[in-house]
C-alpha positions in Angstrom: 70.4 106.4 110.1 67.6 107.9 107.5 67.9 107.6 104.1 69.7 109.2 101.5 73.4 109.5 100.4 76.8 109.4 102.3 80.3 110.2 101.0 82.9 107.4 101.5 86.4 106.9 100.9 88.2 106.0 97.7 86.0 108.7 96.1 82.6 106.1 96.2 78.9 106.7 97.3 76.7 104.1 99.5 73.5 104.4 99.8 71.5 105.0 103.2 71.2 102.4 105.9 67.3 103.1 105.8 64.9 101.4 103.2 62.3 99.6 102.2 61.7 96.1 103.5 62.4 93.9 101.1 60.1 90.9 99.6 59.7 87.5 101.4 60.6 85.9 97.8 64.6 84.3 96.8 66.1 87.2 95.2 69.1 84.8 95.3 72.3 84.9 97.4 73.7 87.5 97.9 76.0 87.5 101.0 77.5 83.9 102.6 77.8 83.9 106.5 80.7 81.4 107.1 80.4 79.9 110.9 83.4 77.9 111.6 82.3 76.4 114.6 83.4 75.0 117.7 84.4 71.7 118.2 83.0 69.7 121.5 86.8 69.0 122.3 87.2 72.7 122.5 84.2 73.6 123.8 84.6 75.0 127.3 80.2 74.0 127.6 78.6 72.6 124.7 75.1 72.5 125.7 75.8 76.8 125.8 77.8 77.3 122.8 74.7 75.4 120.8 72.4 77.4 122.6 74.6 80.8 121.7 74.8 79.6 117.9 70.6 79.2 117.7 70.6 82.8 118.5 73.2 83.8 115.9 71.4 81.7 113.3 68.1 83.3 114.7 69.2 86.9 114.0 70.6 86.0 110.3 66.9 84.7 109.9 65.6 87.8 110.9 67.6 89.9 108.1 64.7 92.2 106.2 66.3 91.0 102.9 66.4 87.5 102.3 69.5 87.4 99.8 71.6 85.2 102.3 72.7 81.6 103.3 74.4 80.4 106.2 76.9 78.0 106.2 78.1 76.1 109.3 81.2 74.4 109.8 82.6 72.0 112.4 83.3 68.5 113.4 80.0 68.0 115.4 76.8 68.3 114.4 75.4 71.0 116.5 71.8 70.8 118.6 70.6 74.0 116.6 68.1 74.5 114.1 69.7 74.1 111.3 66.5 73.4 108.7 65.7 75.7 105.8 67.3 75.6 102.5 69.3 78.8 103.4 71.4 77.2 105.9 74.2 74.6 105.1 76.2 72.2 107.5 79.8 71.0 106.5 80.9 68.5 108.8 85.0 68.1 109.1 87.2 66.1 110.4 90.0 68.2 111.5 92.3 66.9 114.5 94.9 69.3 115.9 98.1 68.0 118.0 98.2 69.3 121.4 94.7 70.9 121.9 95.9 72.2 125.7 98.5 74.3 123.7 97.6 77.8 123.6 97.1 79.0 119.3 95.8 75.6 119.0 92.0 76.9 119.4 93.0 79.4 116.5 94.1 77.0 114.5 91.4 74.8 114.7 89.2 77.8 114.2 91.3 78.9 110.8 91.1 75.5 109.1 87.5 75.6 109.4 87.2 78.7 107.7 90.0 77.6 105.2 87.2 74.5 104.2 84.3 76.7 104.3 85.6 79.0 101.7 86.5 75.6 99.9 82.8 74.8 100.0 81.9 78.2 98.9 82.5 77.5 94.9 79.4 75.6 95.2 77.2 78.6 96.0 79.2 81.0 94.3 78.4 84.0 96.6 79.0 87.4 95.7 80.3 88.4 99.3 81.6 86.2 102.3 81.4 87.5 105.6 83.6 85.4 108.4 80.4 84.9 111.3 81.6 84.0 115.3 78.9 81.3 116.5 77.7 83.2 119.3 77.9 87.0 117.7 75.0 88.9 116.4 73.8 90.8 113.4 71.7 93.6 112.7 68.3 92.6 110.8 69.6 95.4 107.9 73.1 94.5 107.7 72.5 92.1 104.1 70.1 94.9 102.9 72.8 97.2 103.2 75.5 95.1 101.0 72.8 94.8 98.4 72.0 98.2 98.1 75.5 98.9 97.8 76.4 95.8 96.1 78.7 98.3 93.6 81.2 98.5 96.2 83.7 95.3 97.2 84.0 95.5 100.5 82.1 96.6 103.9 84.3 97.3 107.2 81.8 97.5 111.0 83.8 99.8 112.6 80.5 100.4 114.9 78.9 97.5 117.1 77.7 96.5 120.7 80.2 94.4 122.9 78.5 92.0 125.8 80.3 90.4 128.5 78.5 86.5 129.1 76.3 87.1 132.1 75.6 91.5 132.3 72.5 92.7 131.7 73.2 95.4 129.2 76.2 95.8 126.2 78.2 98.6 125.7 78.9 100.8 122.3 82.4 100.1 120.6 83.2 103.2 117.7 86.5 101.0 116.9 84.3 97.7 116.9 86.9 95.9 114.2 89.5 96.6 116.5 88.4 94.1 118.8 86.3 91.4 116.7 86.7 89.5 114.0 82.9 89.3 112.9 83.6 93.1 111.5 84.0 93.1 107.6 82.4 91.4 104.3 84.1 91.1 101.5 83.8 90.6 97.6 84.5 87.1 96.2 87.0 86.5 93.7 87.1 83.3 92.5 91.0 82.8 92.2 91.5 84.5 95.7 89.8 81.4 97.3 91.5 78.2 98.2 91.4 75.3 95.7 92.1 72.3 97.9 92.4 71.6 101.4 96.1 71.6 100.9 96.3 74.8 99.9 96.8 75.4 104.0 99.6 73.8 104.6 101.4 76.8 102.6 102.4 78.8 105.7 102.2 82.2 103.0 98.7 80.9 103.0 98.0 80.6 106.3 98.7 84.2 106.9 96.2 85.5 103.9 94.0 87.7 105.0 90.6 85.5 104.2 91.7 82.9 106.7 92.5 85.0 109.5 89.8 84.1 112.3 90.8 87.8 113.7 91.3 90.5 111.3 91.6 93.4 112.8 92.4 95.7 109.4 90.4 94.6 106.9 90.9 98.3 105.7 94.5 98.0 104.9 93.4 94.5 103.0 91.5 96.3 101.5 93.5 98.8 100.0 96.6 96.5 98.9 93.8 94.5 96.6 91.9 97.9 95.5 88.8 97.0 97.1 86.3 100.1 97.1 85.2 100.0 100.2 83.2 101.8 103.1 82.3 101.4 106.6 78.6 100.3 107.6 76.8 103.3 109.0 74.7 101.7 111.7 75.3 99.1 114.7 75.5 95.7 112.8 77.4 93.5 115.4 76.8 91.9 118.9 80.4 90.6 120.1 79.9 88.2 122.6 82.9 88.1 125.1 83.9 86.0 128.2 84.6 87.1 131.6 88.1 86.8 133.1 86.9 83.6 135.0 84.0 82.3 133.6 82.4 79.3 134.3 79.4 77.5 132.9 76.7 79.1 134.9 77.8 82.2 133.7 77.4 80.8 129.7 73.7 79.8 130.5 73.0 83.2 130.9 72.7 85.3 127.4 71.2 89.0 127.4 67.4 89.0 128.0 67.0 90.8 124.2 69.3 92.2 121.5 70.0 95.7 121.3 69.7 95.2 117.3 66.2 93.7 117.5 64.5 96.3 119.6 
């Protein structure tokens, strides 16, 4: 999309998705990606999922404005490069009853997020964005939220969706609808838990932050009068699994990313 100005909802303006690259220097941090991680228990191959989270860290790296950190968070440390001062690693230990229940993985995955947003008052981000370890993100996608840091929240509505194994990924126009790794959102300080036992309040469980699945981030939106827009370009790779997928088939991630060419 070229530069220049688009009309949005709730009356605002964004600016273009186009721009100039910004500076190698630490302009500071602007947007936190929160990875909750999975755990080797519910890992269905390990060796893969690593090997699917060094890309994902890979195409944060690659973001043309450096106002970012990544923060990572499960019970094992992963084998992924996790050096720089711009990424973070919060080991857990979380244990969940029953792991062979189905929700259990969700669960597992919501509690992770719950601590990560815990750890977040140390870096005191001015937007969160809830990051799958194996999706993707455009290289302009933390440009964008700067440029249009005036607004509080940021819904993908438009990403790629690749099934383990193809050779190509399809287009999604209703991208949120299907993956959780579709919106970024403002941080308010009293919105975000205190304690880990904030999340044993079953209200809690059900806020919207925690969520590993949101699938209307708009309607959040509204009910806490967030000014928000949609991103105007493709910002997401969803990776998703075949029907019956087996470990070969997890070895075998797209030759190159539709949002680095």
């Amino acid at each position: 999309m070229g530069g220049g100005w688009m009309e949005v909802c709730r009356g605002t303006q964004v600016a273009g998705a186009a721009g100039a690259r910004t500076s190698g220097r630490d302009v500071g941090m602007k947007v936190l990606f929160l990875i909750p991680f999975v755990s080797k228990t519910y890992a269905r191959d390990w060796d893969s999922a690593c090997a699917f989270l060094t890309r994902t860290l890979a195409s944060i790296r690659n973001q043309s404005c450096p106002s970012y950190h990544v923060m990572v968070i499960s019970n094992d440390l992963p084998h992924a490069d996790l050096d720089g001062e711009k990424i973070s690693f919060v080991q857990t230990n979380l244990t969940i009853d029953q792991p062979g229940v189905p929700g259990r993985r969700v669960v597992d995955k919501e509690r992770k997020i719950h601590r990560g947003l815990i750890e977040s008052h140390k870096l005191t981000p001015e937007f969160i964005m809830l990051l799958d370890g194996d999706d993707l993100v455009s290289k302009d996608l933390v440009a964008f939220v700067e440029r249009n840091s005036h607004l509080d929240g940021f819904v993908i509505d438009r990403g790629y969706k690749y099934v383990t194994g193809s050779r190509s990924v399809a287009r999604s126009l209703e991208f949120n609808q299907s993956c959780g790794s579709s919106y970024i959102f403002r941080v308010r300080r009293e919105d975000l838990p205190q304690q880990i036992s904030d999340y044993k309040d079953s209200s809690y469980r059900d806020f919207w932050m925690v969520k590993s699945h949101n699938k209307s981030p708009e309607a959040d939106f509204e009910k806490r009068n967030y000014r928000w827009t949609y991103v105007p370009f493709y910002a997401v790779v969803y990776r998703m699994l075949r029907q019956s997928e087996g470990a070969k088939d997890l070895r075998a991630p797209m030759a190159q990313s539709p949002l680095q060419r």
